[in-house]
MDAnalysis code that builds the backbone (N, CA, C; Angstrom):
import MDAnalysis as mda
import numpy as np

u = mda.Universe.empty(267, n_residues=89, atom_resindex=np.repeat(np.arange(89), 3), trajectory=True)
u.add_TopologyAttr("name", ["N", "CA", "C"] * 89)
u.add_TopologyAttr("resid", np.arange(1, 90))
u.add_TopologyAttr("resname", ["UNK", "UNK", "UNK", "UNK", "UNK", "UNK", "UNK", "UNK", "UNK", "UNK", "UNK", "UNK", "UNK", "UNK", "UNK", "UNK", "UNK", "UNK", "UNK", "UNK", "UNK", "UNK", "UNK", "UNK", "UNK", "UNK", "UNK", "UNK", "UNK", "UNK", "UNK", "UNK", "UNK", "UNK", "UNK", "UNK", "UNK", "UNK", "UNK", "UNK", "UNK", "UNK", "UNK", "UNK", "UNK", "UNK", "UNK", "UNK", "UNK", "UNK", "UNK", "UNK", "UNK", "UNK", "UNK", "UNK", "UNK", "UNK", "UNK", "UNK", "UNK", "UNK", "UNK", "UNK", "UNK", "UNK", "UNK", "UNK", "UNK", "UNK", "UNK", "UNK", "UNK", "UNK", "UNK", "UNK", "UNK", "UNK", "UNK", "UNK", "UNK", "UNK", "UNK", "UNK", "UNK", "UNK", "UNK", "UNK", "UNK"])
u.atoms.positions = np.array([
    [-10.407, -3.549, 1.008],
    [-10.629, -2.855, 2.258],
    [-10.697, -3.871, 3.384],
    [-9.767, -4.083, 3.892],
    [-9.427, -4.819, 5.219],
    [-10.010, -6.601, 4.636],
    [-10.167, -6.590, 3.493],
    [-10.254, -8.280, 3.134],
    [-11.667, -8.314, 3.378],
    [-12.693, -7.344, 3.503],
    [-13.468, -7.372, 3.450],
    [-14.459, -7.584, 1.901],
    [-15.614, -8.561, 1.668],
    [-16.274, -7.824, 0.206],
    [-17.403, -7.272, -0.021],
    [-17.975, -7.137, -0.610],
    [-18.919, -6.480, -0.658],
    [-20.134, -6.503, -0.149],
    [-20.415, -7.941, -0.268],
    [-21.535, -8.873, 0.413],
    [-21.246, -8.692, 1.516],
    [-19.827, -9.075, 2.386],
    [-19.821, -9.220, 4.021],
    [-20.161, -7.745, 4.142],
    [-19.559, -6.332, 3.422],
    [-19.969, -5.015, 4.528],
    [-21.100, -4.806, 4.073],
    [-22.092, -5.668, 3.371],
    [-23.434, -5.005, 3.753],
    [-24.227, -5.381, 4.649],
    [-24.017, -6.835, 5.030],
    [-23.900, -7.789, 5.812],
    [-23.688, -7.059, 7.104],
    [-22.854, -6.268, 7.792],
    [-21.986, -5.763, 8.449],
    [-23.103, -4.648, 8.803],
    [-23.489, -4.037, 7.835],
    [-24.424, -2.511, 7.729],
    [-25.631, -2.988, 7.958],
    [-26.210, -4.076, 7.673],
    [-27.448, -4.442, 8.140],
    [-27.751, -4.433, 9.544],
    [-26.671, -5.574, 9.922],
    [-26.781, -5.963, 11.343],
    [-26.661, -4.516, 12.217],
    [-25.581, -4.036, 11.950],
    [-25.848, -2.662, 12.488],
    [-26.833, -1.632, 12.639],
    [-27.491, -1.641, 11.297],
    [-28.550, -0.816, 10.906],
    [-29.810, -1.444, 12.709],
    [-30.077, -2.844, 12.739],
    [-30.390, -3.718, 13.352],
    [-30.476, -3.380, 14.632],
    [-28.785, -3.451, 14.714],
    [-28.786, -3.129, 17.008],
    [-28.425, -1.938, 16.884],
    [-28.106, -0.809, 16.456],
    [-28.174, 0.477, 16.597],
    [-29.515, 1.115, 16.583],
    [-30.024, 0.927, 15.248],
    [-31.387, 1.800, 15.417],
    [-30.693, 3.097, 14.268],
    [-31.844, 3.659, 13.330],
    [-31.330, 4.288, 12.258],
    [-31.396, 5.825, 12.975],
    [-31.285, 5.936, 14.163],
    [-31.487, 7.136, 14.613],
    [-30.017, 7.536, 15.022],
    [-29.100, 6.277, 15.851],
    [-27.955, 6.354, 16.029],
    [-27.074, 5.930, 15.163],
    [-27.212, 5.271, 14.316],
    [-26.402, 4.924, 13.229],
    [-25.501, 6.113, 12.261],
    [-26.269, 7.256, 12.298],
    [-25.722, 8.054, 11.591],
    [-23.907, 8.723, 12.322],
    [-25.065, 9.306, 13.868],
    [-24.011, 9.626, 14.806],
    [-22.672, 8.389, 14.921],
    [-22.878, 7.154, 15.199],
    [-22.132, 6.351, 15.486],
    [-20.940, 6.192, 14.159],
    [-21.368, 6.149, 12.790],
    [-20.366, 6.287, 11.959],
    [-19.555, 7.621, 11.850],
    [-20.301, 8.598, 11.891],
    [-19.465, 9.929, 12.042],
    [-18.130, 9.957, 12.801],
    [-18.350, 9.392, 14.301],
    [-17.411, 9.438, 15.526],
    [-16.887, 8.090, 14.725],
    [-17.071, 7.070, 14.586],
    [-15.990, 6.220, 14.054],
    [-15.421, 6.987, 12.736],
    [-15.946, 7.514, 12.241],
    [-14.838, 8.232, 11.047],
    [-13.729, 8.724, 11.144],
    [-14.328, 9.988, 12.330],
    [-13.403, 11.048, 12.560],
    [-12.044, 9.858, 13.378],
    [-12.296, 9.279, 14.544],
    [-11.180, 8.439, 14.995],
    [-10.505, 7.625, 14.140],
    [-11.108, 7.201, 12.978],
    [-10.401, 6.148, 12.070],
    [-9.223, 7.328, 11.268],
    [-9.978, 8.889, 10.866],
    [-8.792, 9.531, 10.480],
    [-8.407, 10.267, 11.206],
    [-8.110, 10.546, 12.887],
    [-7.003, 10.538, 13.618],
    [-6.035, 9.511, 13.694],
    [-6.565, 8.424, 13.775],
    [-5.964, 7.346, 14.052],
    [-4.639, 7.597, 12.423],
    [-4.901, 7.531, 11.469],
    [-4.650, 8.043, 10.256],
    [-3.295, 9.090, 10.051],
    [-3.901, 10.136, 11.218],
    [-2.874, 11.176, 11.241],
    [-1.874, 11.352, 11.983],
    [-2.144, 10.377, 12.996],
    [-1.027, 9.784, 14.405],
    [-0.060, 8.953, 13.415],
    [-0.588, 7.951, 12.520],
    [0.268, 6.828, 12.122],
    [1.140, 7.418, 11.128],
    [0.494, 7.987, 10.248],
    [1.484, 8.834, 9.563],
    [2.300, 9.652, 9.891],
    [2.234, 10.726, 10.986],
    [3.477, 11.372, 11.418],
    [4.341, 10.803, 12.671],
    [3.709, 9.285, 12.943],
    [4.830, 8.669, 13.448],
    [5.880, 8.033, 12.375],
    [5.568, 7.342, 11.398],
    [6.182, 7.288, 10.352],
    [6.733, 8.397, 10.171],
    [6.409, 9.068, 9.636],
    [7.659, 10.457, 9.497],
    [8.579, 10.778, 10.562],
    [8.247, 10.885, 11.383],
    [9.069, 11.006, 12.342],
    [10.015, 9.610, 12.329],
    [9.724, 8.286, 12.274],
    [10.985, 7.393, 12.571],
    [11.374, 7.373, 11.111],
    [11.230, 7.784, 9.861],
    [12.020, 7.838, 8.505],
    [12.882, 9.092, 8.757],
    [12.633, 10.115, 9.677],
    [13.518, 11.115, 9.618],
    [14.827, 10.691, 10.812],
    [14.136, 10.083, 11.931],
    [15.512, 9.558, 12.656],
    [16.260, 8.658, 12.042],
    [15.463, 7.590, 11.119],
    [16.863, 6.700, 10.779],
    [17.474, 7.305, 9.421],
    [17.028, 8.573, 8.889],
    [17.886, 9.121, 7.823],
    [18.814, 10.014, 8.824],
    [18.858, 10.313, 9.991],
    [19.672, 11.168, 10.778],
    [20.580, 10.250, 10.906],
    [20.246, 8.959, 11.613],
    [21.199, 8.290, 11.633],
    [22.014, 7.325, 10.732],
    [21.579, 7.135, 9.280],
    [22.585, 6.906, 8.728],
    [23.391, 8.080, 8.010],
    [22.768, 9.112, 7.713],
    [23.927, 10.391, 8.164],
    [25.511, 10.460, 9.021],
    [24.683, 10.081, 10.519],
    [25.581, 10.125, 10.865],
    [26.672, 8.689, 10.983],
    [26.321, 7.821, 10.935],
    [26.992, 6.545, 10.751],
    [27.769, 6.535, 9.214],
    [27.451, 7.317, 8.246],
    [28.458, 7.834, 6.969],
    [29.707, 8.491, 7.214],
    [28.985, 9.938, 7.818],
    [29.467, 10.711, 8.371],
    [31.158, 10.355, 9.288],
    [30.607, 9.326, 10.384],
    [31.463, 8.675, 11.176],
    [32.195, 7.940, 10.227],
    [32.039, 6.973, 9.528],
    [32.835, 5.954, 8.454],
    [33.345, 7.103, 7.520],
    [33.465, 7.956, 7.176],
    [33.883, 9.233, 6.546],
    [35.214, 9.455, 7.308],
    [34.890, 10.028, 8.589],
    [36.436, 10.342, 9.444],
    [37.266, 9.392, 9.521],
    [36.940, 8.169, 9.526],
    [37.305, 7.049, 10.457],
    [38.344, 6.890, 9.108],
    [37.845, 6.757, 7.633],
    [38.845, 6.308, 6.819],
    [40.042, 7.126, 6.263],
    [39.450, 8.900, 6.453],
    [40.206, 9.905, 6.269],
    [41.582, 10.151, 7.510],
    [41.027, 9.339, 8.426],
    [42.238, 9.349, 9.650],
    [43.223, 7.958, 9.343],
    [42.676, 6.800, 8.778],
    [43.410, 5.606, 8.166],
    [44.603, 5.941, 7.210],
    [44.060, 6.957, 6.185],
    [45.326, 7.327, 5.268],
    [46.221, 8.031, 5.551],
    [47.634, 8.147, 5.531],
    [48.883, 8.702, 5.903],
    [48.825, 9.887, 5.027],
    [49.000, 10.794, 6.362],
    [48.948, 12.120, 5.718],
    [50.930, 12.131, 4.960],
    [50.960, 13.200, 4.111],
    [52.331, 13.221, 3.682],
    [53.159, 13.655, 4.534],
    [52.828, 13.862, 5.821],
    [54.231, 13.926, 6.711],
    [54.491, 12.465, 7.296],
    [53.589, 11.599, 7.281],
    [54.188, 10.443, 7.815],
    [54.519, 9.374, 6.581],
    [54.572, 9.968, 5.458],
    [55.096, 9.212, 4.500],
    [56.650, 9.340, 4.845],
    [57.118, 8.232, 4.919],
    [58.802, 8.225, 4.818],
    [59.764, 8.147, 3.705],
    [58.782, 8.086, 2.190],
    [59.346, 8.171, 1.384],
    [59.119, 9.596, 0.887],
    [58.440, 10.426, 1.087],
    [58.608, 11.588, 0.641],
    [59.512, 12.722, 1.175],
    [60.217, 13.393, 0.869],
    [60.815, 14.280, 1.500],
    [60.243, 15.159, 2.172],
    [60.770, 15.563, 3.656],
    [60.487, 16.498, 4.360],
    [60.557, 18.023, 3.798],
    [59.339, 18.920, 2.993],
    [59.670, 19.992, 2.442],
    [60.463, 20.922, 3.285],
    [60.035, 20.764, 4.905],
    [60.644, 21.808, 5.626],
    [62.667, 21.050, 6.058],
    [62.457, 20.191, 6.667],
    [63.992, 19.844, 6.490],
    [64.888, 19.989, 5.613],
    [65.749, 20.404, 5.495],
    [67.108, 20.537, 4.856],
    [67.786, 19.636, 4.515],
    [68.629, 19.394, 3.486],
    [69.152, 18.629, 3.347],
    [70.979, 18.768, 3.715],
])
């Protein structure tokens, strides 16, 4: 937990216990809770949100390399070795 051990967060809880006062201590972790899991729920659906744009965009960057090679190959009318089905001979 943040490289923290066991000794330092009690360490941590003392001192607090200390300059807070056990009257505010309770309140004061509550409100840091709740913000630590907003904070939580922002980060995660920003993540989702930029895993869903860059799966849009390599979609479409496939997508694009898709046309790009299907327009490279000669369709059979510009083959010159094949015969023209509609021309006559």
């Amino acid at each position: 937990m943040f490289g923290i051990g066991s000794t330092e967060l009690l360490v941590i809880l003392i001192v607090a216990l200390l300059v807070l006062g056990p009257k505010k201590l309770p309140k004061i972790a509550h409100t840091l809770g709740r913000a630590m899991g907003e904070f939580r729920r922002v980060s995660t659906e920003f993540q989702r949100t930029l895993n869903t744009e860059i799966a849009f965009e390599e979609e479409a960057e496939k997508t694009k390399a898709a046309k790009a090679a299907a327009a490279a190959q000669p369709t059979p009318a510009d083959d010159p070795s094949r015969p023209d089905p509609e021309r006559k001979a």
